[in-house]
C-alpha positions as CSV (number, residue, x, y, z in Angstrom):
1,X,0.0,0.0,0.0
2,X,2.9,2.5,1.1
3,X,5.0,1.4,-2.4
4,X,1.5,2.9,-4.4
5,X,1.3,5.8,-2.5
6,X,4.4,6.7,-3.1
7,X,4.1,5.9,-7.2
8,X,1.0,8.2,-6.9
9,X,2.8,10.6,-5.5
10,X,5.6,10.7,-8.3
11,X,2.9,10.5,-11.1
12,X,1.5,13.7,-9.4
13,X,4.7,15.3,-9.1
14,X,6.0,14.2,-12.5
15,X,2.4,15.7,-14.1
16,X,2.9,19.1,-12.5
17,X,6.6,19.6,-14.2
18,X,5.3,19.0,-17.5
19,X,2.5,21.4,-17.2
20,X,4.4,23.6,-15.1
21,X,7.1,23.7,-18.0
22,X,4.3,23.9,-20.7
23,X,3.2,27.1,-18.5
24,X,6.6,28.3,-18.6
25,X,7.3,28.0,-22.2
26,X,3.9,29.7,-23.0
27,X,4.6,32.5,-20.8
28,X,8.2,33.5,-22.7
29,X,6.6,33.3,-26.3
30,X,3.5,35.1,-25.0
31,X,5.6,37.7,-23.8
32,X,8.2,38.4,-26.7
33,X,6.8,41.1,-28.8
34,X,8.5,41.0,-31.8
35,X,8.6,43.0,-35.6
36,X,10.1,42.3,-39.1
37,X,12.3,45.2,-41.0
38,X,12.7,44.6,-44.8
39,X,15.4,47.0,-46.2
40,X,14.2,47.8,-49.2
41,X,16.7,50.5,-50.0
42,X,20.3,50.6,-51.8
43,X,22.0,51.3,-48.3
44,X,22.7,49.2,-45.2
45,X,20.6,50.1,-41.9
46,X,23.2,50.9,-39.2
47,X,20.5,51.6,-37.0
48,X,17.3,51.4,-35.4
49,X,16.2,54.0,-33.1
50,X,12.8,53.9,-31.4
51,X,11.0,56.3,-28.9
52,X,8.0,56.5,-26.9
53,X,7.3,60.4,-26.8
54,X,9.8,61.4,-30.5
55,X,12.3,63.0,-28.3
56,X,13.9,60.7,-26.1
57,X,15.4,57.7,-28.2
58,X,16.6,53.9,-27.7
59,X,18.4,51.7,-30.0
60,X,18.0,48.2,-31.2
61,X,21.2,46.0,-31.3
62,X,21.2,44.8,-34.6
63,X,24.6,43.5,-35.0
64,X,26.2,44.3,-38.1
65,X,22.8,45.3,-39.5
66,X,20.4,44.9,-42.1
67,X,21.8,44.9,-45.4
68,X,20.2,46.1,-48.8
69,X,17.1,43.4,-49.9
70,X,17.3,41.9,-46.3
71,X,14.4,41.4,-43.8
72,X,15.6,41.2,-40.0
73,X,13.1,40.5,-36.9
74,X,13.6,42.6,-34.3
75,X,12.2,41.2,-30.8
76,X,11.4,44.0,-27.5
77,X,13.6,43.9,-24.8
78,X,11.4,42.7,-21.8
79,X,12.3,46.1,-20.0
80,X,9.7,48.1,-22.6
81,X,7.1,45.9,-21.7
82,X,5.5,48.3,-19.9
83,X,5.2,51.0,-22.9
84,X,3.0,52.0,-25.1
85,X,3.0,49.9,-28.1
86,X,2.5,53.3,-30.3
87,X,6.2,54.2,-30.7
88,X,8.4,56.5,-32.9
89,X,10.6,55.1,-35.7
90,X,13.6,55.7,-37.5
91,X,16.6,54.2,-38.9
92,X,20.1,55.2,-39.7
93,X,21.8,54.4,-43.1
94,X,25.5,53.7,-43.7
95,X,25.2,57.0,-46.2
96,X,25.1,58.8,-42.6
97,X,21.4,59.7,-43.5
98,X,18.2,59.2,-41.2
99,X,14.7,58.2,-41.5
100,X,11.7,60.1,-41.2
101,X,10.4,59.2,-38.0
102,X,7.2,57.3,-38.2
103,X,4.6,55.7,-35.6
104,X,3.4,52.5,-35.3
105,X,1.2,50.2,-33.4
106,X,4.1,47.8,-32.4
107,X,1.5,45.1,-31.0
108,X,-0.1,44.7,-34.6
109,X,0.5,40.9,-34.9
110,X,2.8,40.4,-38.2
111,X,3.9,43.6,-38.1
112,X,6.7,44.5,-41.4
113,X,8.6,48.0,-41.5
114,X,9.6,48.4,-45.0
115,X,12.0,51.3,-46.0
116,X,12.0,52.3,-49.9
């Protein structure tokens, strides 16, 4: 009787990992908000630059970034979750020129910046 007890114990206890981890997995990818750039321009972005109120700005690490034809995703940093998802815009070019800054609605699902 005690040897079942303690299997029905374990079963329990296995069952709540595995949920607890499918819990845990849903919760990251439910909180990543992420967007697509496509460069559709003949100059490298160097830059992405983003801000809630158009005066004060942040910048997205985008490594060596996003070359002529090329679409990138860009995912939030958890820090901004907090924000308004209506921000300002821009990006920098390798030709030292900027962007006109634009909003958008950065919680539109499949959302896709294109520059021209």
């Amino acid at each position: 009787m005690r040897f079942r007890a303690t299997l029905g114990k374990a079963a329990l206890l296995s069952f709540a990992l595995v949920l607890a981890s499918f819990a845990a997995s849903y919760a990251k990818t439910s909180q990543d908000y992420s967007f697509k750039i496509h460069n559709n321009t003949k100059h490298r972005i160097t830059k992405v630059l983003v801000s809630e109120d158009g005066k004060k700005w942040g910048q997205f690490d985008i490594g060596d970034g996003i070359a002529a034809g090329d679409t990138e995703e860009m995912v939030w940093d958890k820090s901004t979750n907090g924000e308004s998802c209506h921000q300002w815009f821009k990006a920098v070019f390798d030709n030292g020129e900027d962007s006109e800054a634009v909003k958008f609605d950065f919680c539109e699902k499949g959302l896709v910046l294109e520059f021209e």
